[in-house]
C-alpha positions as CSV (number, residue, x, y, z in Angstrom):
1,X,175.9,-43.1,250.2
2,X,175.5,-39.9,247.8
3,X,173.4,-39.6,244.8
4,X,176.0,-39.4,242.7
5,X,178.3,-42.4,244.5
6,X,177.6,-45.6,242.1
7,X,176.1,-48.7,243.8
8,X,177.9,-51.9,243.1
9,X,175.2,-52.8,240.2
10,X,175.7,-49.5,239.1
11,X,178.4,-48.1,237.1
12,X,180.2,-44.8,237.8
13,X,178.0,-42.1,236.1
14,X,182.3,-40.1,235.3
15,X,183.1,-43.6,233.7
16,X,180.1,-43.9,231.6
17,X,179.7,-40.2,230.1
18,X,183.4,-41.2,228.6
19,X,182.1,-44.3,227.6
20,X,179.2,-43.0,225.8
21,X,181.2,-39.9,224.5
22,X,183.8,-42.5,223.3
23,X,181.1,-45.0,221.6
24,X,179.5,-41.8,219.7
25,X,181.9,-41.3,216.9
26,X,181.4,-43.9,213.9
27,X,185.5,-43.9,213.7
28,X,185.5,-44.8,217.3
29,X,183.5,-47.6,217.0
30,X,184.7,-48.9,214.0
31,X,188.0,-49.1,215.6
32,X,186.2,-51.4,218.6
33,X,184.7,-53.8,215.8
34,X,188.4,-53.9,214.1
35,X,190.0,-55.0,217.9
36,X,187.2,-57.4,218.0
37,X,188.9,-60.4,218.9
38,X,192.6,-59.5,218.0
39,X,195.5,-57.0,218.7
40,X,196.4,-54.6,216.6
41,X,199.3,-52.1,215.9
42,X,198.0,-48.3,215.3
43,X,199.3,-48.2,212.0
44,X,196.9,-51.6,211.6
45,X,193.9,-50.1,212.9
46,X,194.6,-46.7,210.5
47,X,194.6,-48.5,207.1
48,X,190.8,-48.6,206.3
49,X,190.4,-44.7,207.4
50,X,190.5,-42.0,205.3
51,X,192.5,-39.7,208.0
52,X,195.8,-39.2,209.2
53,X,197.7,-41.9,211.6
54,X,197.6,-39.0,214.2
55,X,194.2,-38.4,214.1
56,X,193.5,-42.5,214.4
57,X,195.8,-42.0,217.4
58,X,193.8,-39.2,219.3
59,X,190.6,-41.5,218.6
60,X,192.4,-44.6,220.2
61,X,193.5,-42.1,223.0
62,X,189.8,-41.2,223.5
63,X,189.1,-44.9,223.5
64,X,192.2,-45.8,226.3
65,X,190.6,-43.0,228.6
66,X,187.0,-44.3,228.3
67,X,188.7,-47.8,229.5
68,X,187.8,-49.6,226.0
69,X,191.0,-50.1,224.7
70,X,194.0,-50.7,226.4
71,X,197.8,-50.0,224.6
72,X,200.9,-51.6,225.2
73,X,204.1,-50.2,223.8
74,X,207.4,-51.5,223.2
75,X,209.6,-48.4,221.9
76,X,207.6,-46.8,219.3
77,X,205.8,-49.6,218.6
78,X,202.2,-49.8,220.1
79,X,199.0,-52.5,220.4
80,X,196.3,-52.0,221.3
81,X,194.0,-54.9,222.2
82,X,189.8,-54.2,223.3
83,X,188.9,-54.0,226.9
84,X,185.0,-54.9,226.5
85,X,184.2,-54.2,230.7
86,X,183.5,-50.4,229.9
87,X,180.7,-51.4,227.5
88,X,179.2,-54.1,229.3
89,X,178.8,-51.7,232.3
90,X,177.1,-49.8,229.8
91,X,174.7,-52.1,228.5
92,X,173.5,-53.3,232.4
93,X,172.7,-49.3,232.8
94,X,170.9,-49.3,229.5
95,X,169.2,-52.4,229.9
96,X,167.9,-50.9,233.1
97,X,165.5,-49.0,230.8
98,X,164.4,-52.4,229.0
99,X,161.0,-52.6,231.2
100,X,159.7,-49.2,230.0
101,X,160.6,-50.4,226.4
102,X,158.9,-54.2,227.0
103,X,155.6,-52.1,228.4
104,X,155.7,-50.3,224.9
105,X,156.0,-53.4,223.0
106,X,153.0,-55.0,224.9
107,X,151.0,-51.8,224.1
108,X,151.9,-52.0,220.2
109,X,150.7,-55.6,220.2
110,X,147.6,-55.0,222.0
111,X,146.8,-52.4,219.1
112,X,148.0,-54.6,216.6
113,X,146.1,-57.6,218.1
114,X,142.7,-54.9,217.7
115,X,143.7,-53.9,214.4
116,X,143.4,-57.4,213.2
117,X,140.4,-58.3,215.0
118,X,138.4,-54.9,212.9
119,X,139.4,-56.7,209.5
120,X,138.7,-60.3,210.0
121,X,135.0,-58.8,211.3
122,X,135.4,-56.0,208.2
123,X,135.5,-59.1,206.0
124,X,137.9,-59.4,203.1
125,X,139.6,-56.7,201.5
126,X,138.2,-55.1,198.6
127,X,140.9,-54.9,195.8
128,X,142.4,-51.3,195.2
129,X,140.5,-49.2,192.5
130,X,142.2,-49.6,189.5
131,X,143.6,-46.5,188.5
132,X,142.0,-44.9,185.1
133,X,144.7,-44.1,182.5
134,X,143.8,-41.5,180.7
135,X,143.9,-42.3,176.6
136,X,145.3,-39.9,173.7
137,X,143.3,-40.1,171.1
138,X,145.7,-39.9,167.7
């Protein structure tokens, strides 16, 4: 097996560059949370945007090819319902990262747990300086 040949725990690296590319444009993914849960018709998932049905269309488009949406059409009319596979394929990549991230955690509260052991032997705080306002004299 290549390099570049996915593993069966591993995604298709093609499949997830047009997964990410599809799931980095705000329109895109508001479209996703809109399917959430239901079918919609194009002209459905358009109302709330501030662009033309075509352009809604090329974004769903982008969405079909990255394997998140799928569309089915009856004459002119089309649905399009979520297809959440793509993304979960996306988070088991990303969540491969998760143990570099969980070693930075434990760092930061191994600093914080030192932070708070300098004040408790600091003793309490002494209250901020008041500040001095300066006084006009009439």
């Amino acid at each position: 097996m290549s390099a570049s040949e996915p593993t069966p725990e591993e995604p298709d690296p093609a499949a997830l560059d047009r997964v990410f590319a599809a799931l980095a444009d705000p329109v895109r993914r508001a479209i996703l949370r809109r399917l959430d849960g239901r079918d919609l018709l194009v002209s459905e998932l358009a109302e709330p945007f501030a662009i033309s049905l075509q352009a809604v269309s090329r974004h769903i488009q982008v969405l079909v090819r990255a394997g998140l949406v799928t569309q089915e059409r009856t004459g002119r009319i089309s649905r399009c319902r979520l297809d959440a596979g793509p993304i979960y394929q996306a988070a088991v990549w990303v969540n491969r990262y998760s143990k570099y991230w969980q070693a930075q955690f434990d760092t930061l509260a191994v600093w914080l747990d030192e932070i708070d052991r300098h004040k408790a032997a600091a003793g309490p705080a002494a209250p901020p300086p008041r500040a001095k306002r300066a006084r006009r004299r009439a």
